[in-house]
N, C-alpha and C positions, 0 to 999 in steps of 0.2 A: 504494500500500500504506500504510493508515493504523495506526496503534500498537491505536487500539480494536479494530479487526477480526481486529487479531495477539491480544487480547484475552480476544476473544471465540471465535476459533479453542482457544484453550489450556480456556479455563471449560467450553465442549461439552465436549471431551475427558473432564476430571474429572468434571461432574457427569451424566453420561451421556446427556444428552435440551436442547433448546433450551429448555425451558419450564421447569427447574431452574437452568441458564444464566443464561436471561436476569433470575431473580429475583436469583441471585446478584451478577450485577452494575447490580442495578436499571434493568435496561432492560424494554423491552414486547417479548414473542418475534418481532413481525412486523421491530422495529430487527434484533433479534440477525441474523433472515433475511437480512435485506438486506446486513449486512455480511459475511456470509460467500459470497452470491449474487456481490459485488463482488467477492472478493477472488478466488472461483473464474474467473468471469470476468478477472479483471485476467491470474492466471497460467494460465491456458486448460485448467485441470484438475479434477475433481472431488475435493473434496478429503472429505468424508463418503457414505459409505450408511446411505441409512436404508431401517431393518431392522424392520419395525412400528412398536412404542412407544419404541425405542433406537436410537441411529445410532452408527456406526463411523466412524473416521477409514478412507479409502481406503491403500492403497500411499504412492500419489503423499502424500498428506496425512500418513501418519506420517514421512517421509522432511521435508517443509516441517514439521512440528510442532518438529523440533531447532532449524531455523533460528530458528521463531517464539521459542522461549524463548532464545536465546540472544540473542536483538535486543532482546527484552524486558528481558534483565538486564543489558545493555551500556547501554540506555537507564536504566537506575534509576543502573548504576554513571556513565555523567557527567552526572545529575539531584547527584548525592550528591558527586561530586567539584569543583562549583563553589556546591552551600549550604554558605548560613556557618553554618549549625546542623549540619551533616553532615559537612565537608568539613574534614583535618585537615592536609590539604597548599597550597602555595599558591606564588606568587613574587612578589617585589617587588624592582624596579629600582630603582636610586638612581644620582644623577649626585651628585658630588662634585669637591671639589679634593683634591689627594692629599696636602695638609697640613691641610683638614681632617676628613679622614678619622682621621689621627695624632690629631688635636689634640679633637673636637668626637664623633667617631662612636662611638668603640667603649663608651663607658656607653650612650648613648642604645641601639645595637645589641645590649648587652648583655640590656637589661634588655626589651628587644623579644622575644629570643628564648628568655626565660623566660617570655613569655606567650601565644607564637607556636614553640613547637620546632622543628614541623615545617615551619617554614615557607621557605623559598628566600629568600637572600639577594645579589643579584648589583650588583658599585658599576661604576659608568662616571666616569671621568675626563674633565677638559672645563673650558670656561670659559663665561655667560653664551650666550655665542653659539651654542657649539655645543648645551648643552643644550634652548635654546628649538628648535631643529632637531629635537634628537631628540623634545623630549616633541609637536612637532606631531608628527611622524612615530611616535607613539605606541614608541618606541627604548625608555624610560625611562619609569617613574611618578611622581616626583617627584625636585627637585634642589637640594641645599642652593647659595646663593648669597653671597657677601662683597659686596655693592651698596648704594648710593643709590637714586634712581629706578631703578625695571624698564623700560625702554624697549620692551616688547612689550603691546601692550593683550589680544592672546589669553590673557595669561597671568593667573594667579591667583597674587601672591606675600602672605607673610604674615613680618611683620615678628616674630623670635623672640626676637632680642637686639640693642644698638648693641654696634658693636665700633671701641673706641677705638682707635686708631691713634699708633703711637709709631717718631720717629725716630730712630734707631739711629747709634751709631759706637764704636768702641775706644775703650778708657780715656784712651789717652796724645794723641788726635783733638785740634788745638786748638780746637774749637767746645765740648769737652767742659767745658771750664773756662767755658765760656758763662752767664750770669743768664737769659736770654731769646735764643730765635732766631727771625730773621724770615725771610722770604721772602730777601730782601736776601743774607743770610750763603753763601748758595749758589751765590755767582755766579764762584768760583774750585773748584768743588768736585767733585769723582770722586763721580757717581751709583750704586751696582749696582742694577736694575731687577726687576721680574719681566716678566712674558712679556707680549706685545700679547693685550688684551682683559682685563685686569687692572683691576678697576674703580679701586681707590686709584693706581694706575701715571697713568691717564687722568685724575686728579683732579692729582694731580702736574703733570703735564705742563701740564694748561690753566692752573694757577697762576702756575706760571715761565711760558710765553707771555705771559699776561695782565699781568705784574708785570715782564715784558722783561729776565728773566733765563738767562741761558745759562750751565749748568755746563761746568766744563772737559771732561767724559766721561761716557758714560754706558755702565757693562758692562751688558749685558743676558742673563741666567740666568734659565732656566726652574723652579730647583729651590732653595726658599724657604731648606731645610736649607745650600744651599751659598752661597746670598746671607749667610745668617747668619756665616759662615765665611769668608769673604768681608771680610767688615766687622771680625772678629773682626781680621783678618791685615792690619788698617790699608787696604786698598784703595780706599775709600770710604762712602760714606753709603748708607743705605735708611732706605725708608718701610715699615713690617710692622706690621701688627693685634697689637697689644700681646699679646694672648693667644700668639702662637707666641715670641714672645722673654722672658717672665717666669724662665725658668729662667736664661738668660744675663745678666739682669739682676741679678737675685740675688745670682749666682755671680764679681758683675764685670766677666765677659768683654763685656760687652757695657754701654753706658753710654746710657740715652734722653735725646735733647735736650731742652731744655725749651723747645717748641716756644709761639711765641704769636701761632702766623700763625693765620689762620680753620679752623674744626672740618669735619674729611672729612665726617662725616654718612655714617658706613659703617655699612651693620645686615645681620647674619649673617638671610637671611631664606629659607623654602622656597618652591618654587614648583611649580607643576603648571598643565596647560590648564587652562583653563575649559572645557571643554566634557568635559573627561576626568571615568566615568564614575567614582564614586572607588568600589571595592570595600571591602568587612567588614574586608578586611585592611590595605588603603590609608587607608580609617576609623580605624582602630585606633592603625598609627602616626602619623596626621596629632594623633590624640590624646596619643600618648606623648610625640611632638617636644613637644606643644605645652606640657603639664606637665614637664618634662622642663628647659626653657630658663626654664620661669615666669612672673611674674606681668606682664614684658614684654611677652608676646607678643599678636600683634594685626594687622588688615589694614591691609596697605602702603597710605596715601594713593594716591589715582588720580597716574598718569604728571602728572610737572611740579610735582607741588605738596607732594613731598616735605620 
């Protein structure tokens, strides 16, 4: 059963004869025959008599005529529901970290869904790892990320801003009263951590290896909010993307080392497959991120040569 024949069943109907029919839908009357000859055959029924100069739909045929318009406007309605000139609904998945969603999303999200109302907005939590999972597994449409190199070559990441990195401790900390801090100063010192898969965490870590330094502890906390808090309450030192800590800095509570060891090389950066089909709507926001974060933005150097 093909849509033209569904077509061409409905145009007989209205314009009373195959040879008014077929003009109207610019076919030649022998096409039109043929796709009705098919389509009676296909469901083993006569679906017109013809009456002299005029044909009638049969029984059987005015009973398939409902079905045929209603397949016909099913078919316009998801024609219309996935054009971007027609369609005024849509979704998009987003993977995130859930401090930057606090910190980085809700203007960008903002000002999306003044240009997009209607449109579905659903966030996935996650880290590097798990999102390159989901976006092959097409889970997610794109995922903001806090990384250096991208270690996945299916991926398509784009560089949207560097994000400086500042070491954190309470006011009364004795490193606070510090000129300069090296690698070196860390080697008596209580770590709190964020969680495995952490890009800065993993930057950390290969340093002190490399530099043969072993802190006395390391707390490991999942929840950026309570590492802050944390450190506030004397319990040790973190590493955090300068942006999540500016308000504690400010305010005191919070003091950044003046670090003068080598630069993380962290850049808040999106990402999605490459091979992922990017839709009107996917287009749109990959445009707003991208004005959005400004004149930074740009694609992430190939794997290694960041």
């Amino acid at each position: 059963m093909e849509l033209r024949q569904l077509q061409s069943l409905i145009a007989i109907t209205e314009k009373g004869s195959f040879a008014q029919a077929a003009e109207h839908l610019a076919y030649t009357q022998p096409t039109l025959t043929t796709h009705i000859q098919s389509l009676e055959k296909e469901l083993n029924v006569k679906l017109f008599d013809r009456l002299g100069h005029r044909v009638r739909l049969t029984r059987e045929g005015e009973r398939f005529l409902g079905y045929a318009e209603r397949i016909l406007k099913l078919t316009e309605e998801a024609a219309n529901a996935v054009s971007p000139e027609k369609a005024p609904y849509g979704k998009i998945i987003i993977g995130a970290s859930e401090t930057f969603s606090v910190v980085r999303l809700p203007e960008l999200l903002k000002e999306f869904r003044k240009e997009h109302p209607c449109i579905d907005i659903e966030l996935n939590f996650g880290d590097i790892a798990k999102f390159h999972d989901d976006l092959k597994n097409n889970v997610i449409d794109v995922a903001f990320i806090l990384s250096g190199k991208v270690p996945y070559p299916d991926l398509t990441a784009e560089i949207l801003c560097p994000e400086p990195m500042a070491f954190i401790a309470a006011p009364e900390h004795s490193l606070a009263q510090q000129t300069a801090i090296e690698v070196s100063h860390f080697e008596t010192e209580d770590f709190i951590v964020t969680q495995a898969g952490c890009a800065y965490r993993a930057f950390m870590e290969e340093l002190l290896e490399s530099s043969d330094i072993k802190p006395r502890s390391f707390m490991k906390v999942k929840n950026i909010e309570a590492i802050k808090q944390f450190v506030i309450s004397g319990l040790g030192l973190a590493i955090l993307p300068r942006i999540y800590v500016e308000k504690e800095i400010a305010n005191n509570s919070l003091v950044e080392l003046p670090w003068h060891g080598p630069d993380f090389g962290m850049y808040t950066q999106i990402i999605y497959h490459r091979d992922k089909w990017l839709s009107p709507t996917l287009l749109g926001f990959l445009q707003l991120t991208r004005r959005k974060f400004g004149s930074n933005c740009g694609h992430l150097p190939p794997v290694g040569h960041l």
